[in-house]
N, C-alpha and C positions, 0 to 999 in steps of 0.2 A: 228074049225080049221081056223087059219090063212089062207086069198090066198093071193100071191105075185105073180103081173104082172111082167117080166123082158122082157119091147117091147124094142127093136133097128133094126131101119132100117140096121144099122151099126153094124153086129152082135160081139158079145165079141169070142174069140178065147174058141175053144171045151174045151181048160184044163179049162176057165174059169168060162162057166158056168157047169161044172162038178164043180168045186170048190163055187160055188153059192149054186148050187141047195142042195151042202152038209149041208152048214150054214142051210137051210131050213128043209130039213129031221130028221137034230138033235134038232132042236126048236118044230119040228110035225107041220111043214107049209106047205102048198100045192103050189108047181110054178107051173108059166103057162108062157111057153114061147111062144114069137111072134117076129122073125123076119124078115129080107127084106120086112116087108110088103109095098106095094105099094100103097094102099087106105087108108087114116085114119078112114073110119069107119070100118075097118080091127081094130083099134085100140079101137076105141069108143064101137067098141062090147066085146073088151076082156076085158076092161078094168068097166067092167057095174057095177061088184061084186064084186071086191078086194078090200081088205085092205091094200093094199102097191105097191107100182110103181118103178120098178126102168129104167132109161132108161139112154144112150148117151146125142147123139146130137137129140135126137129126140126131137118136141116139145108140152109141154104139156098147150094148152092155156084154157080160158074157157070153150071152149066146151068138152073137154076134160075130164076137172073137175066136172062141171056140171054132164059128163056119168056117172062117176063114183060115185054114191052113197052112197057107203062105206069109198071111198077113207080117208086116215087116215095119211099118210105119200108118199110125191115122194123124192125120191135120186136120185141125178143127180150121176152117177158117171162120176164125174170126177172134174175140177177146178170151172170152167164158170158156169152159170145156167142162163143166160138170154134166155133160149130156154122154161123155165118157168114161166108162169102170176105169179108172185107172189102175187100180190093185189086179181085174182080171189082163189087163195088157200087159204088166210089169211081169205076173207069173207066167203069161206065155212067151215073154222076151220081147212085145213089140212097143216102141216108140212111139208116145204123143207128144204132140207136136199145138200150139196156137200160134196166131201170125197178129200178136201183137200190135197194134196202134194203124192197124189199116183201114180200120171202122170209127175212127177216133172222131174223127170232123163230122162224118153224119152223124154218131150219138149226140154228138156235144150241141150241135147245131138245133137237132130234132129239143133235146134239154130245153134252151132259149127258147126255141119254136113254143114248147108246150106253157112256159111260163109266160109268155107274154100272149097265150089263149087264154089262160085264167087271168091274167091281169086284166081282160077286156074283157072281162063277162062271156067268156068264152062265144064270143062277138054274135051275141042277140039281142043287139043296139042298143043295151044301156047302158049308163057310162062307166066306165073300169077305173083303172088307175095303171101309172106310168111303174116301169124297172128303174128307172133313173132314178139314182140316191135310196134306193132297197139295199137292203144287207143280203148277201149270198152267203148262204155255207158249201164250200162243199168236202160233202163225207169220201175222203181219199183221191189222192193226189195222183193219180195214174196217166196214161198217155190221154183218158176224154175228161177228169177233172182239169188237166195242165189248161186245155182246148176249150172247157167251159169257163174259164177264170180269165183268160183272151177275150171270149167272147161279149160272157157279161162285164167285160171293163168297159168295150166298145159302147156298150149302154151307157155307162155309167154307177154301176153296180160299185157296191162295196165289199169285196169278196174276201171271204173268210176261209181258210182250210183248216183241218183233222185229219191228219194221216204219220201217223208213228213210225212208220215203215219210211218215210220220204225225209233225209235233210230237212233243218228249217231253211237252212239259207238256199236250197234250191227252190222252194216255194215263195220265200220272201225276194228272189230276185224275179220273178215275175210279176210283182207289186202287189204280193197276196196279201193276206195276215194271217200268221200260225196262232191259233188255242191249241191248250196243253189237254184236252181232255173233249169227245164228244159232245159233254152233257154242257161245256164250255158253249159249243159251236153252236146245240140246239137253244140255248138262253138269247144265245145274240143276233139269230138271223130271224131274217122277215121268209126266205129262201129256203128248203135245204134242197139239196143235188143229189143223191143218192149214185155211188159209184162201187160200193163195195163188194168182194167175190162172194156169193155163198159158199159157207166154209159151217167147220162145226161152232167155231166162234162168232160167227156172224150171222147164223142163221137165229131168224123171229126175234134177233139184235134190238130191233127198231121197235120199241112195244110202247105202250101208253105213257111209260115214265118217263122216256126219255122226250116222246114227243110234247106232252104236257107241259113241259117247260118253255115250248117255242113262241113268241110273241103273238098277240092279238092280230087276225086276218093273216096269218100264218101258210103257207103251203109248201107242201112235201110234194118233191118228184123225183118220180122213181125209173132209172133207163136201167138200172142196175138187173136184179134180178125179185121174183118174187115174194123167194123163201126168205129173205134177211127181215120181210115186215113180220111179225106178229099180226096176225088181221084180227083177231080178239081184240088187241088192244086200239089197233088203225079204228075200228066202229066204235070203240067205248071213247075213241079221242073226238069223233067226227061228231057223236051222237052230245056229247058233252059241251064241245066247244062247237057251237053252229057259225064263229069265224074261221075256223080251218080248214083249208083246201086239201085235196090228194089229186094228183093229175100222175098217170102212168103209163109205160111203154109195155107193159105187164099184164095182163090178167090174173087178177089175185084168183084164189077156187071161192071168194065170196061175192063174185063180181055183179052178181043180179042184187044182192042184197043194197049194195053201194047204188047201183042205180036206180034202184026204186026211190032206197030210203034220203039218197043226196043228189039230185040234179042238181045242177049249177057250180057243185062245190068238191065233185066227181067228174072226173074225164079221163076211160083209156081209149087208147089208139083200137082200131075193128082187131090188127094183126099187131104183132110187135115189128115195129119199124122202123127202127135204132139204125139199123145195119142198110136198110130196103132205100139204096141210093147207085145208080149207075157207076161210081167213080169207086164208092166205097166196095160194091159187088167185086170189080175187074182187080183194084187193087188187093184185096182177101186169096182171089182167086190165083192170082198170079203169084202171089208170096205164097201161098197153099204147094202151087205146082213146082214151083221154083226149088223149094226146102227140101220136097221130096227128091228131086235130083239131084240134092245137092247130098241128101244121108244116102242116096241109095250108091250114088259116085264116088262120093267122098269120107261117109262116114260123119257127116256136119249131124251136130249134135245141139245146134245154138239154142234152138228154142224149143226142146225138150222140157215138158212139166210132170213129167213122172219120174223123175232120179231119183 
């Protein structure tokens, strides 16, 4: 019999892993769950005998791997996976896994959500201003930019995308507009969306030059991740231009400094909350369980990001 770890410090909603553990019982798999745990060899010990891992944000590095002796498969659910070595999984033979676009509609949602707080004075009864007839950017066309480019049309946004990786004509068939260049998209939006991986190219990407160039009363948000900003540059933009916003699902590591030194012109979430929605947890969860049955049966290989 198959075992399957499901560790999150950051536990998935009751309906979820009830709908997990069902994927499991009708395969004849055994789960073992671990949550809040507070020590990771809380984790290195549950994790000694299993055949498969699924976690959050938790992160799963060498040693980790290493514990696991059986290990065969981890699934991030959710978008990101840089919370996983991938070079130490590849040299032990084991399979990672994300479950793509199951988090799409809370990100994208939460996105909209956080930009029409900052539109309203992050609602402490003064007057704000409307998204309607605002320019959108958004940085990379992925399953939650597709979702936030829907969303802000619903406003009435005028949404702009940058992503080299995506056709123009599949972005231009959802009634976008493609620039040929970033430093395009930061010139012309009132917006930017922040959607990009942290990667070695994209990491502290986002630094004062590029932001410097975005229009008067300007705000950046960021669901993406935290390393792609430069935060040297984020305070020399913020501290510079006292029209520019930053609103995030992130905790930068300067995040006292930001709220001391910018109330009203600063806002992140207590926790990151991108993903922290009932529908979004069950469906993460359920592709998570799902994939695994399906490599551990079949050999499915689909959403594999270490090849």
């Amino acid at each position: 019999m198959a075992k399957v770890l499901v560790a999150t410090v950051k536990p998935f909603a009751p309906k979820a892993v009830e709908e997990i553990k069902k994927v499991f019982d009708e395969a004849g798999y055994e789960m073992i769950l671990l949550e809040k745990y507070e020590d990771k060899n809380e984790l290195l010990k549950a994790a000694a005998n299993v055949d498969a891992l699924i976690i959050r944000s938790d992160k799963v590095d060498k040693e980790v791997i290493d514990a696991a002796s059986n290990l065969k498969i981890v699934v991030r659910a959710g978008a990101g996976y840089d919370n996983v070595d991938l070079d130490a999984a590849t040299a032990k033979e084991v399979v990672v896994m994300n479950t793509p676009g199951q988090n799409s509609n809370a990100v994208a949602e939460l996105a909209l959500g956080m930009m029409v707080y900052q539109a309203r004075s992050q609602f402490n009864g003064k007057p704000g201003t409307e998204l309607k007839g605002k320019t959108l950017g958004i940085h990379a066309y992925g399953n939650v930019g597709k979702l936030v480019a829907i969303i802000a049309k619903g406003f009435g946004m005028d949404a702009y995308a940058f992503d080299p990786f995506v056709d123009k004509a599949v972005i231009e068939a959802d009634g976008v507009k493609v620039v040929d260049t970033a430093d395009d998209l930061y010139k012309k939006c009132q917006y930017i969306s922040l959607h990009i991986p942290a990667n070695e190219k994209t990491k502290q990407s986002i630094n004062y030059k590029i932001l410097s160039q975005m229009p008067r009363g300007a705000t950046l948000v960021n669901t993406a991740r935290k390393e792609v900003i430069d935060e040297a540059g984020l305070l020399e933009m913020l501290e510079k231009r006292t029209d520019f916003n930053f609103i995030s699902d992130i905790a930068p590591d300067c995040l006292s400094d930001l709220q001391e030194k910018f109330p009203g012109r600063f806002y992140c979430t207590p926790k990151k909350m991108g993903a922290q929605t009932a529908e979004a947890n069950i469906n993460a969860g359920i592709a998570a369980a799902k994939q695994i049955v399906s490599f551990l049966e079949n050999g499915d290989r689909t959403f594999q990001v270490n090849k």
